[in-house]
N, C-alpha and C positions, 0 to 999 in steps of 0.2 A: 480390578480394573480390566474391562474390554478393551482390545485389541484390533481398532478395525482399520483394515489399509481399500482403498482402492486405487486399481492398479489399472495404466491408462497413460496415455500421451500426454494430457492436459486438458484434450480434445472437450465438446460441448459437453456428448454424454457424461465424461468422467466426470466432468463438475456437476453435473445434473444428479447422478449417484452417489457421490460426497454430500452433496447437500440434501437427498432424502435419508439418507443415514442419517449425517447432523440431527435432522427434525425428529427424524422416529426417534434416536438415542435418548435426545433429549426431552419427547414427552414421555418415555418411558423412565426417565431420571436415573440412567444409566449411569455409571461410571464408565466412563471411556475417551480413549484418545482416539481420533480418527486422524492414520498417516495418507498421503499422497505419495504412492510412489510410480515417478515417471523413466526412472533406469529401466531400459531394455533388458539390461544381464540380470538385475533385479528381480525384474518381471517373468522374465526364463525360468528363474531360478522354481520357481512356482508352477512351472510347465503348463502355463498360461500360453496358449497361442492366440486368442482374442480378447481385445477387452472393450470395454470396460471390463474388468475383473474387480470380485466381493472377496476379501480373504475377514476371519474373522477368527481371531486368536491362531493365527499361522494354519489354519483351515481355507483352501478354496472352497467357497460357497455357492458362486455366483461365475460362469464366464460368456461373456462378449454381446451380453446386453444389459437394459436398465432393469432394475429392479423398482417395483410400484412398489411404495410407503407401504402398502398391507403385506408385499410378498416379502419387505424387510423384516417389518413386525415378524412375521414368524419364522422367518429363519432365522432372527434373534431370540426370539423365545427359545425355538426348538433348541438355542444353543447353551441357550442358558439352564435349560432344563437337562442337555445331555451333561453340563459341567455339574452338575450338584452331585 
């Protein structure tokens, strides 16, 4: 199972980024949880200083813009290909 959190206020974009993961995850029939995380100390913790932030299996991916459904797709591939 993937691990994916986006990390974020709650703000528009964060949801906008949770919800094109959801879609890619899911046409890709992924197994995966997608967390929400809106802790500041949390979000530190990841030495994230903007977000939106992508983390994917405790990997930051992605920080402090959105990612387009295709730029997901492949750094989920790419991720999935470095895990094998």
């Amino acid at each position: 199972m993937f691990k994916i959190k986006v990390l974020g206020s709650g703000c528009s974009k964060c949801q906008k980024l949770a919800e094109t993961c959801s879609a890619v995850a899911d046409s890709l029939e992924l197994d995966y949880q997608l967390v929400k995380v809106t802790d500041v100390e949390e979000i530190m913790e990841y030495g994230v200083m903007s977000t939106p932030a992508l983390v994917i299996d405790e990997q930051v991916k992605l920080t402090g813009r959105l990612a387009s459904p295709a730029e997901f797709k492949a750094l989920m591939l790419a991720h999935i290909e470095s895990s094998v």
